[in-house]
C-alpha positions in Angstrom: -4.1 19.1 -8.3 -7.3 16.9 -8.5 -11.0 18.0 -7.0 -9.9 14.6 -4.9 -7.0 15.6 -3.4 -8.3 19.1 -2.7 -11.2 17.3 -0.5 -8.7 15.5 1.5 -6.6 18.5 2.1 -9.8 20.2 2.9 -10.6 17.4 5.6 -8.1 18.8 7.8 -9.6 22.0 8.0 -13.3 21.1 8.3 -15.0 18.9 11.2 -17.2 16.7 9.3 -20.3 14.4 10.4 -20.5 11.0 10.5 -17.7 8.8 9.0 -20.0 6.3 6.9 -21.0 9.7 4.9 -17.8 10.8 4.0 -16.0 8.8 1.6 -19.3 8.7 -1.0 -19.4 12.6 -0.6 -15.8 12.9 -1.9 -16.1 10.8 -4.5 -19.2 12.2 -5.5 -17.5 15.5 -6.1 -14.3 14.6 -7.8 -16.9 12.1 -10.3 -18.6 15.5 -11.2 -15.2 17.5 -11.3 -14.1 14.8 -13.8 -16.9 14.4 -15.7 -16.4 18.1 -16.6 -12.8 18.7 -16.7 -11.9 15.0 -18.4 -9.2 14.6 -15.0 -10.9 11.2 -14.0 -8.2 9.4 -12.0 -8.3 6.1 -13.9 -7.7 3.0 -12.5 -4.8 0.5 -13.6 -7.5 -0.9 -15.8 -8.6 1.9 -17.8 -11.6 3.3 -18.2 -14.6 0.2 -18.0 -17.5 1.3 -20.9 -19.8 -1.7 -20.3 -23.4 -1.1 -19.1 -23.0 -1.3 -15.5 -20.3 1.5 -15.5 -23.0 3.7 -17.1 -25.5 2.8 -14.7 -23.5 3.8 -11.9 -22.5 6.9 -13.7 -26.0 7.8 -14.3 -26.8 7.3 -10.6 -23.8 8.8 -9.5 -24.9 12.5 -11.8 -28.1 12.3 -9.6 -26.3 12.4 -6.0 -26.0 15.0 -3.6 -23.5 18.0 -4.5 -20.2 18.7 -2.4 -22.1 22.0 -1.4 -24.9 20.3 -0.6 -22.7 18.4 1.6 -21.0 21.7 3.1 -24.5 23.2 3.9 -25.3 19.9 6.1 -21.9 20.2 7.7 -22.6 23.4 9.3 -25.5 22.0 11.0 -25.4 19.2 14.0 -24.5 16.3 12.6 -27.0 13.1 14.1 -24.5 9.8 15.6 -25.4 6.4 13.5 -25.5 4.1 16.3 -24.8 0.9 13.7 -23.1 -0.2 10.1 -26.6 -1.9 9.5 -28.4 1.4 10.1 -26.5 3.4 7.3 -28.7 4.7 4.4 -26.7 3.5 1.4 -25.4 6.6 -0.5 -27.9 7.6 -3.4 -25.7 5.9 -6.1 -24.9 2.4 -4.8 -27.6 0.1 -4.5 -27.6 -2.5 -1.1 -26.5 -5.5 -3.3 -23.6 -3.3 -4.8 -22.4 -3.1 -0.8 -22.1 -7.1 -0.9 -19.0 -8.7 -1.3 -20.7 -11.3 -3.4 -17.9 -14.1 -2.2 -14.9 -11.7 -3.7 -11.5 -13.0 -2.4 -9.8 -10.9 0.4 -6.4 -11.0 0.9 -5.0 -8.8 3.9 -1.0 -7.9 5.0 -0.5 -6.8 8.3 3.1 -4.6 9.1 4.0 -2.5 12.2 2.9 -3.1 15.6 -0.1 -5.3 17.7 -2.6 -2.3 16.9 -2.1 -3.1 13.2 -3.0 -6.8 14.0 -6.0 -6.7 15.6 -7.1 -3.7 13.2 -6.4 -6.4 10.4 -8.9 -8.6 12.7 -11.6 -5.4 12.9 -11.4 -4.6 8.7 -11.7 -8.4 8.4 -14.7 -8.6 10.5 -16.5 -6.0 8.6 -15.4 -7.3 5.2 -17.0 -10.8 6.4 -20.5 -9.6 7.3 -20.5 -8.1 4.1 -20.1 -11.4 2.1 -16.4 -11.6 1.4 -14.1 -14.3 1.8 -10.7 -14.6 2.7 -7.9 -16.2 1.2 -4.2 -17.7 2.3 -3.2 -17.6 -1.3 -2.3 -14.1 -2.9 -3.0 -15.5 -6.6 -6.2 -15.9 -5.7 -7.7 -12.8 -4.4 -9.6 -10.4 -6.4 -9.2 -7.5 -3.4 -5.8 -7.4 -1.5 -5.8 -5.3 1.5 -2.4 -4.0 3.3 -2.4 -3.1 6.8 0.5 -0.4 7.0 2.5 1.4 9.5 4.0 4.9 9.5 5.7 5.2 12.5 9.4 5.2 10.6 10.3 5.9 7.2 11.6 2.2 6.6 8.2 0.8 7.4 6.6 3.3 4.7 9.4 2.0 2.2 8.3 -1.4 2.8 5.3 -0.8 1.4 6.6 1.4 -1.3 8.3 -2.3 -2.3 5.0 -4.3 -1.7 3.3 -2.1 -4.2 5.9 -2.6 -7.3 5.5 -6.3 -6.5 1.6 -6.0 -6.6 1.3 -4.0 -9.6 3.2 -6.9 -11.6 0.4 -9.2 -10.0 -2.2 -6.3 -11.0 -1.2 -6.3 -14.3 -1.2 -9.8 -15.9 -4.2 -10.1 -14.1 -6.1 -12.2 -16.9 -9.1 -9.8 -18.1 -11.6 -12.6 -17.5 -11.1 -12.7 -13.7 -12.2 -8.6 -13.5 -9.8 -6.1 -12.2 -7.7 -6.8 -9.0 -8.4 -4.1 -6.2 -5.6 -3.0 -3.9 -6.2 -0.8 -1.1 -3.8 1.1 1.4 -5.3 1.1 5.1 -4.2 1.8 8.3 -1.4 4.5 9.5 -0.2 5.3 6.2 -3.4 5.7 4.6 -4.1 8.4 7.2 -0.6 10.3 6.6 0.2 10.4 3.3 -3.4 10.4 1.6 -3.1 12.1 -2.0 1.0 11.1 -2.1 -0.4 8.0 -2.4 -2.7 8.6 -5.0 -0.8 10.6 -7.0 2.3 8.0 -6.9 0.3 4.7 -7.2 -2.3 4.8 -9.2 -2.6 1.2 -9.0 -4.2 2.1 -5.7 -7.9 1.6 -5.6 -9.0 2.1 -2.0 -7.5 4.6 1.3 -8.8 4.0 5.0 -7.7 5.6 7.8 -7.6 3.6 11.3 -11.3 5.1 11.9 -12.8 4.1 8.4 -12.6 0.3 8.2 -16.9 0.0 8.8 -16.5 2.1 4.7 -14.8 -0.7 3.5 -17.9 -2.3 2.0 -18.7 1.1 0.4 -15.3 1.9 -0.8 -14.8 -1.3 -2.7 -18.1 -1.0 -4.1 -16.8 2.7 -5.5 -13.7 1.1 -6.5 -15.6 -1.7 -8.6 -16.6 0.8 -10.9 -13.1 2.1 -11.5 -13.1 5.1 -9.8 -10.8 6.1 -6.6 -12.1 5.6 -3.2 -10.7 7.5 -0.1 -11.8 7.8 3.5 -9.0 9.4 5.7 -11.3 11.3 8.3 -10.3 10.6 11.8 -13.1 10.4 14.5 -13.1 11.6 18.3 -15.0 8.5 19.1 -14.7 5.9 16.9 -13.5 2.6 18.9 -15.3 -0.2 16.9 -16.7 -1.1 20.1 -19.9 -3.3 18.5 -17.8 -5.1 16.0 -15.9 -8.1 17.1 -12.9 -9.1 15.8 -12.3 -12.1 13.7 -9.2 -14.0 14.5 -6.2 -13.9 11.8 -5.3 -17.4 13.2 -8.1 -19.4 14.8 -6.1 -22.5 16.0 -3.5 -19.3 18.2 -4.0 -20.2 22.3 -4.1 -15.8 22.4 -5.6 -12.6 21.6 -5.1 -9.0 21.6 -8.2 -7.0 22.7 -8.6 -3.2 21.5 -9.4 -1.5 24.3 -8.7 2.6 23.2 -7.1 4.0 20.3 -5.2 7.7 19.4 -3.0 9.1 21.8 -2.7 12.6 23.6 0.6 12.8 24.8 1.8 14.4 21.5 5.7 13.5 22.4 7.7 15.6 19.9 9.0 13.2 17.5 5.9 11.4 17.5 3.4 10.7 14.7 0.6 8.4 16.3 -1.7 11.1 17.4 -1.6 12.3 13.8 -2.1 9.2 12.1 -4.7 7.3 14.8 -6.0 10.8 16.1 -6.9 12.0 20.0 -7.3 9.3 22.9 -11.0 7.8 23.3 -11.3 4.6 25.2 -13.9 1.7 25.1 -17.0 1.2 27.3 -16.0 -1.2 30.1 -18.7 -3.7 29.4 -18.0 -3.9 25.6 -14.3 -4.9 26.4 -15.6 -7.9 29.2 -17.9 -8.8 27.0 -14.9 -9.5 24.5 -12.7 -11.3 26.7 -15.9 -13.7 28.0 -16.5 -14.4 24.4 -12.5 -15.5 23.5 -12.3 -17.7 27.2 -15.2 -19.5 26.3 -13.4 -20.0 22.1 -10.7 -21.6 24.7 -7.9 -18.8 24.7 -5.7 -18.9 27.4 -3.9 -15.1 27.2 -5.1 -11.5 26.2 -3.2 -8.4 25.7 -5.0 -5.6 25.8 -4.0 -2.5 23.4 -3.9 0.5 23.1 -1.1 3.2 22.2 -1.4 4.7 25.4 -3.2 1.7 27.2 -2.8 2.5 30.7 -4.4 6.2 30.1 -7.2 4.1 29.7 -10.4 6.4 30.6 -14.2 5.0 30.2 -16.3 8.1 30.3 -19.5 6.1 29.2 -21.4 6.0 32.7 -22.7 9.2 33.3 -22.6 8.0 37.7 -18.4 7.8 36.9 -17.9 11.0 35.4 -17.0 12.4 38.5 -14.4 15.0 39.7 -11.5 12.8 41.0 -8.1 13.6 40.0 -5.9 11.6 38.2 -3.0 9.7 39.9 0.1 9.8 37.9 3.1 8.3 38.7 5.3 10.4 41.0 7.5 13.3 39.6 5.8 12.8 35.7 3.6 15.2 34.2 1.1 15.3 31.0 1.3 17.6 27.7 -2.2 18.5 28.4 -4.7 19.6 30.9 -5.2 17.0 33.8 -8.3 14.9 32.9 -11.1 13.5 35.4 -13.7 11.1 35.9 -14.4 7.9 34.3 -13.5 4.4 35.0 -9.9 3.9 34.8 -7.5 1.4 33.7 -6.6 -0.5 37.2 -10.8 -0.5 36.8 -10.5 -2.6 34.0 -7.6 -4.3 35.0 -9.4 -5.8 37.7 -12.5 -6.9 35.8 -10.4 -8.3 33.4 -8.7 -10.3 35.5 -11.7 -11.8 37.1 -13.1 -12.9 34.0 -11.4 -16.4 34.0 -8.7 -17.6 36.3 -6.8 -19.7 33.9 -6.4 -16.8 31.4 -3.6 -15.0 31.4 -3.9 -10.9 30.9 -0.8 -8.5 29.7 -1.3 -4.9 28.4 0.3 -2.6 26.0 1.6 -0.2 25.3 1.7 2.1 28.6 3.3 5.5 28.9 5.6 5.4 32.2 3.7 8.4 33.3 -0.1 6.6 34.2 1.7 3.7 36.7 -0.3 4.3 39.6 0.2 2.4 42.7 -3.1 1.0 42.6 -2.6 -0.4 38.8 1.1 -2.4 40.5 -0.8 -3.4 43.1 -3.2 -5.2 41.2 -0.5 -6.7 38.8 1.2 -8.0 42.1 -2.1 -9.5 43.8 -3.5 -11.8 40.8 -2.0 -14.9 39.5 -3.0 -14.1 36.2 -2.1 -10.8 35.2 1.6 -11.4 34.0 4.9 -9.7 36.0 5.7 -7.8 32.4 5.4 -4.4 32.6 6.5 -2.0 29.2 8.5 1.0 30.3 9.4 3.1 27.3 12.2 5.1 28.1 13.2 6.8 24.5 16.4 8.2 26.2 18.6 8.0 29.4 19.4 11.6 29.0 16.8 14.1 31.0 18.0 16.7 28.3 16.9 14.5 25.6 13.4 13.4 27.3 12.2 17.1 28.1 13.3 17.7 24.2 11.2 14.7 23.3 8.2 16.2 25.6 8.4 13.0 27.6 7.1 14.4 30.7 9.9 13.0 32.9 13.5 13.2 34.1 15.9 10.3 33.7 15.8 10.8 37.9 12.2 9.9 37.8 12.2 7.0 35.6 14.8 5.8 37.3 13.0 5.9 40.9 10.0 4.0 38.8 11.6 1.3 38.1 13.0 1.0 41.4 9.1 1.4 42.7 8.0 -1.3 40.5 10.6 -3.9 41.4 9.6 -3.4 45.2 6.3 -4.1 44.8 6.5 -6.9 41.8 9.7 -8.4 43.0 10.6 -10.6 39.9 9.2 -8.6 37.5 10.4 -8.5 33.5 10.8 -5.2 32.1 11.0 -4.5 28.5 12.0 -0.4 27.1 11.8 1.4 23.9 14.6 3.7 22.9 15.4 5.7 19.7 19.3 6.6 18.9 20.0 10.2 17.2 17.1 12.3 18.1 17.1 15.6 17.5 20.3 17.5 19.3 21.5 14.2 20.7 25.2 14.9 21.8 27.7 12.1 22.3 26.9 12.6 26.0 23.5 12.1 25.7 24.1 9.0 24.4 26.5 7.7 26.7 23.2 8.5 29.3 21.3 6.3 27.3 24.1 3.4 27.4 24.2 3.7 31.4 20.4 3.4 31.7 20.9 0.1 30.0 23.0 -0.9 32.6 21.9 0.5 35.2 17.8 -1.2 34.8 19.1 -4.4 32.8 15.8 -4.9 30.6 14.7 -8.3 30.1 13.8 -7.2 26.2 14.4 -4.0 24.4 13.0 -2.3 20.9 15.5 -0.2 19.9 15.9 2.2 16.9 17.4 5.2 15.1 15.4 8.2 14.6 13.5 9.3 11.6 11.8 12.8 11.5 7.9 12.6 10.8 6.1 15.1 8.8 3.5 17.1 11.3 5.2 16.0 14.6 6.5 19.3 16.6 10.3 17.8 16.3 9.8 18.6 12.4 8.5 22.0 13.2 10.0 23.2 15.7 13.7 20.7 16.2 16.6 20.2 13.3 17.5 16.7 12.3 21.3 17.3 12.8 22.1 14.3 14.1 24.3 12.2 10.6 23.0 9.2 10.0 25.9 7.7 10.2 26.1 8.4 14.0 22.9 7.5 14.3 23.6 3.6 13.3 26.7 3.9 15.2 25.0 4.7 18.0 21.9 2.7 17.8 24.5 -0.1 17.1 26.1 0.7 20.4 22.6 0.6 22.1 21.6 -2.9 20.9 25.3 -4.3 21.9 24.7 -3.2 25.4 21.2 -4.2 25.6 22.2 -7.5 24.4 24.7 -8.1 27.3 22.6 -6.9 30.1 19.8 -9.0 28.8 21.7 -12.0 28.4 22.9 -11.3 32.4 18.8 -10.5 33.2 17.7 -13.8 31.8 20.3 -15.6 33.4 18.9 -15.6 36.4 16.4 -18.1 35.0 18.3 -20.5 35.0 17.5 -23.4 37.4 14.2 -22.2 37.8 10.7 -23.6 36.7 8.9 -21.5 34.8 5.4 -21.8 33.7 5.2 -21.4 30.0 2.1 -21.5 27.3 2.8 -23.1 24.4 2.1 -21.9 21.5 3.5 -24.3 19.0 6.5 -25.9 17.2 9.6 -24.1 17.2 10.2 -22.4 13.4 14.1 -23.4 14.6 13.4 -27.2 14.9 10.6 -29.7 14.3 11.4 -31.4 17.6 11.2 -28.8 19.8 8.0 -26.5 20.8 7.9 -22.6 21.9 5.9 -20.6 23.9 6.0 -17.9 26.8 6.9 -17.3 30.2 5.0 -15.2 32.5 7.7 -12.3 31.8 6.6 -12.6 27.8 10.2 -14.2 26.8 10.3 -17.1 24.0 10.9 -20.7 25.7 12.0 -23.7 23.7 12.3 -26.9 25.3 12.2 -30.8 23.8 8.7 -31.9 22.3 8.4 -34.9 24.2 5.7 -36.8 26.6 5.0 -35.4 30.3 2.6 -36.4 33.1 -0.1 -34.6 33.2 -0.3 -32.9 37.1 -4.7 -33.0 36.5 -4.6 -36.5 35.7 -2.4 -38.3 37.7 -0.4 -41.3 35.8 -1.5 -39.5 32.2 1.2 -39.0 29.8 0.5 -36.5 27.4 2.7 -34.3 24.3 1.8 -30.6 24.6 -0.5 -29.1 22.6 -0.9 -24.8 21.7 -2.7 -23.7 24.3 -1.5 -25.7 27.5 0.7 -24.7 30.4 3.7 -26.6 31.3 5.9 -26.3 33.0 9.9 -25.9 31.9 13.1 -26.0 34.2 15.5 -23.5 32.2 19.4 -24.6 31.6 20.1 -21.9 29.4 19.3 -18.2 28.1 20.7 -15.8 25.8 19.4 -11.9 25.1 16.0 -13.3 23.5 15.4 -16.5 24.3 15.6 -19.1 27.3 15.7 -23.0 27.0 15.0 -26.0 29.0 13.7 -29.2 29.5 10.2 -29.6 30.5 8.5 -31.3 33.6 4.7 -31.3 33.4 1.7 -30.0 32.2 -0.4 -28.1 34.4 -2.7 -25.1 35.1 -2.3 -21.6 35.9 -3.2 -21.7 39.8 -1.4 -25.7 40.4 1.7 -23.8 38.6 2.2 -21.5 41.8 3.1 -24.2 43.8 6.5 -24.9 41.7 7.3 -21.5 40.4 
C-alpha cells in the first residue's frame, strides 16, 4: 500500500486542524515516501521532467515533514476565518494557486445537495481565475460531482471514467495534460479504491474540501496525486456564495446545513457528508435577499436533515429549551437544546420577499413540530409540499432501520398534517428489500401506499453500504430478485394512487411558475404547482391580471395561472388563463 493511502486511512483515526492544511501535508509526505522508495503514483501522463517539475520538486523537499505535521496536531489547532487568509503551503507559490483562465468542466449526479455543492466548488474555482465551459472537448480540468448513496450511482461513475480516460488520452500533448477529479460523496467513501483503480484520477474532495480545490489542482499540475477527504464538524461554506449552474433558471436551492445525525441503519450520508452543523441565520437571509433581488421567484432550502435545522451561532439562543419533536418519534442520539430553530428560519425566510416562493428539503418525519405546520399553513408563499420519508410501511422494518417511529405514528402524522394544511401534497421515500424484509413486510409497505395516496414517490431497492450499522450488524438476505419484484410492485401501486391523488386537480386553477419549454413539445411550456408537480399547458398569449387589456406569452419566471383537464402519476395538464402574481393568485385558487 502507498505512504498516500496509509494517510487517508490514518485520517479516520486522527482529528486533524484546519481543512486548507491538510491536503498539502499528505501530499507532502507520500512526495518524500516516493522520492525514496521510487512508488510515485504517476499520473496518466507520465512523469513531466521539464524545469518547472523540478522547481516544484525542489520546493516540495524543503516543506514541512508528516511528523512535523503530527507534532502540531496534538496541539490546539487555530480556526482560519477566510480562503483569502490561508498561508499558501511552503511549496506552491500564490500564482501557482491561480487558475490562470484553465477550462472547468463540472457533472453533477445524485440529489439537490450535489447541485448546489456543484454551485459552491464552482464559486471557489471562479475567484480563483478559472473558467467554465459547456463543451467537454474544451476543458483542460473536468470535475464530477458524485453520489454514493446506492451502488448504481457509484457504477455510473465507474462508466463516466472509461469514457473520460479515452478523452484523457488522445489529449493532443500541446494542450497540457487533462485533469479529472472525483468530488463529492464518493470521494469521501471510497478514497484510495479510487486511486488505486483510476489512476487517471488527478484530484479527491470530500463535501467539506471544495475551498482546496485551488490548491489541489495546483498539486495535480505537477503530476502528482492530490487528496483531501477530511470531514469537518463545522464546515458549512457559509461566506462563499454560490454561483448559479444556470443563470437564466426562475429558482434556487439554498444550503442551509449539511451531515446528518440520525445515523438510520442502512444509511451512508453521515459517513460520507459527516455530523449535522447548520448555518448562521443571517448568512442564509443574506443569501435569499441576494437571489430575490437576481429576480428568482422560488428557493428550496437543503439540507439532509433540513428540518433539524439548529443555529447555535448567538451565544443569547443557546439556551436550555427542549426540543419539540413530532408526537410518538424519537432521535438516535441525546436530545439537543438551544439555538434558533428551523420554524425560526422558516419564518424569516418567508418574509424576505412576498412573491418568492420557499420549499425545503429533505426533512426527517421526526422534527414536524406544530409550530413549523403552522407556519407552512399561515403564509402564501411557503408551498403546501411537505417530504415525508417513510422507508417502510412495516413498524418491524422501521425500528430495524433505526427510524425512530412506528408505522402507527407516521400514520397519525400524516393525518396531523392534512388537518392543519388541508390540501396539502405529500411526497415519500421507500426502499424495497431491506435487511430481513418478509413478504409481510412488504405487503405493509403496499397498504401505506394506499392508505396516504402520495402525490410523488422515490422509490428504490436496497443496496448494503460499507460502514452503515445494517452492514455491521444486519445480513443482506433479501435475493435480488425479490427485491425488483417487490420494488416493481411498490412503484405499480404508487403509480395508481398517485394518478387518483392528482386527479383531484382537475377543474381546478392552479397557480404554476414557469420555468420554460416543455422537453416533450416546442409548443407547450412547463413549470410547477404549489404542491411541486410538473404542469404543461399550451404556449400561447394571456392577459396579463397587472395590466389590464395586456396580452403577453409567458416567460421562465412568471406565474400563471392553469385550469387542469387532466393528470397522470407525474404530471398534470391544462390550459392556461392568465398571468399573475403570487398574492392576486389567491383570489382564484
Amino acid at each position: 500500500m502507498s505512504h498516500l493511502h496509509c494517510i487517508l486511512r490514518a485520517q479516520r483515526r486522527l482529528r486533524w486542524g484546519p481543512v486548507a492544511s491538510v491536503s498539502w501535508l499528505l501530499l507532502r509526505t507520500h512526495r518524500t515516501h516516493s522520492s525514496s522508495s521510487g512508488a510515485a503514483c504517476p499520473s496518466a501522463e507520465g512523469p513531466q521532467e521539464d524545469g518547472a517539475q523540478k522547481d516544484f520538486s525542489s520546493r516540495l523537499a524543503t516543506g514541512p515533514t508528516f511528523q512535523h505535521f503530527l507534532r502540531s496536531a496534538a496541539g490546539p489547532q487555530e480556526t482560519l476565518s477566510s480562503p483569502d487568509e490561508e498561508d499558501s503551503p511552503p511549496y506552491l507559490t500564490v500564482d501557482e494557486l491561480l487558475g490562470r483562465q484553465r477550462k472547468v468542466y463540472l457533472e453533477t449526479y445524485g440529489c439537490q445537495m450535489n447541485v448546489n455543492d456543484t454551485e459552491i466548488a464552482w464559486s471557489i474555482l471562479q475567484k480563483s481565475g478559472y473558467l467554465r465551459t459547456s463543451n467537454l472537448q474544451e476543458a483542460d480540468v473536468i470535475l464530477l460531482v458524485t453520489c454514493s448513496i446506492r451502488e448504481k450511482a457509484e457504477q455510473t461513475i465507474w462508466n463516466r471514467l472509461h469514457q473520460l480516460k479515452v478523452l484523457k488520452t488522445k489529449r493532443p500533448r500541446s494542450r497540457g495534460p487533462l485533469k479529472i477529479g472525483i468530488l463529492g460523496c464518493m470521494a469521501e467513501r471510497l478514497k484510495e479504491e479510487i486511486l488505486n483503480r483510476e489512476k487517471m484520477v488527478d484530484i479527491l474532495a470530500g463535501p467539506d474540501a471544495y475551498r482546496d480545490l485551488p490548491r489541489l489542482l495546483a498539486v495535480a499540475e505537477s503530476g502528482q496525486q492530490a487528496a483531501n477527504v477530511l470531514l469537518s464538524l463545522d464546515e458549512t461554506y457559509a461566506d462563499v456564495m454560490p454561483v448559479q449552474t444556470n443563470p437564466s433558471a426562475a429558482s434556487a436551492f439554498v444550503s442551509i446545513m449539511r451531515g446528518c445525525d440520525n445515523m438510520c441503519s442502512y444509511c451512508i450520508v453521515p459517513f460520507t457528508r459527516g455530523r449535522e452543523r447548520s448555518r448562521p441565520v443571517t448568512s442564509i437571509l443574506e443569501e435569499v435577499r441576494k437571489l430575490s433581488e437576481q429576480g428568482l421567484k422560488e428557493v428550496t432550502l437543503l439540507g439532509q436533515n433540513v428540518n433539524s435545522f439548529r443555529d447555535n451561532s448567538e451565544v443569547q439562543f443557546n439556551n436550555a429549551v427542549s426540543t419539540n419533536l413530532s408526537r410518538g418519534f424519537s432521535t438516535n442520539y441525546k436530545t439537543k437544546q438551544g439555538g434558533l430553530r428551523f420554524a425560526h428560519l422558516l419564518d424569516q425566510v418567508s418574509r424576505i420577499d412576498p412573491e418568492m416562493r420557499i420549499r425545503f428539503t429533505s426533512p426527517h418525519p421526526k422534527d414536524f413540530p406544530d409550530e413549523v405546520l403552522q407556519l407552512i399553513h399561515e403564509r402564501d408563499n411557503i408551498c403546501k409540499q411537505i417530504h415525508l420519508p417513510a422507508q417502510s410501511g412495516s413498524s418491524r422494518v422501521l425500528e430495524a432501520m433505526r427510524r425512530g417511529y412506528s408505522r402507527e405514528a407516521y400514520v397519525e402524522l400524516i393525518h396531523h398534517i392534512r388537518e392543519f394544511i388541508p390540501g396539502v401534497s405529500l411526497s415519500s421515500d421507500f426502499i424495497a428489500g431491506f435487511c430481513g424484509e418478509t413478504e409481510e413486510d412488504h405487503l405493509q409497505t403496499v397498504s401505506l401506499l394506499q392508505e396516504v395516496q402520495y402525490n410523488m414517490g422515490f422509490l428504490f431497492s436496497y443496496s448494503m453500504r460499507q460502514k452503515t450499522r445494517a452492514y455491521h450488524r444486519l445480513k443482506d438476505d433479501v435475493p435480488q430478485e425479490v427485491k425488483l419484484r417487490r420494488l416493481e410492485e411498490l412503484i405499480t401501486v404508487f403509480r395508481e394512487e398517485a394518478t387518483k391523488a392528482n386527479k383531484t386537480f382537475v377543474g381546478h386553477a392552479q397557480l404554476v411558475l414557469v420555468e420554460g419549454l416543455s422537453k416533450r413539445s416546442a409548443t407547450d411550456l412547463c413549470g410547477r404547482n404549489d404542491g411541486n408537480l410538473k404542469v404543461i399547458f399550451p404556449d400561447v398569449e394571456m392577459e396579463d391580471v397587472t395590466n389590464s387589456g395586456l396580452r403577453v406569452r409567458a416567460q421562465p419566471g412568471d406565474y400563471v395561472l392553469v385550469m387542469i383537464t387532466s393528470a397522470s402519476s407525474q404530471t398534470l395538464k391544462g390550459h392556461v388563463l392568465c398571468r399573475t402574481t403570487l398574492k392576486d393568485s389567491s383570489a382564484y385558487c
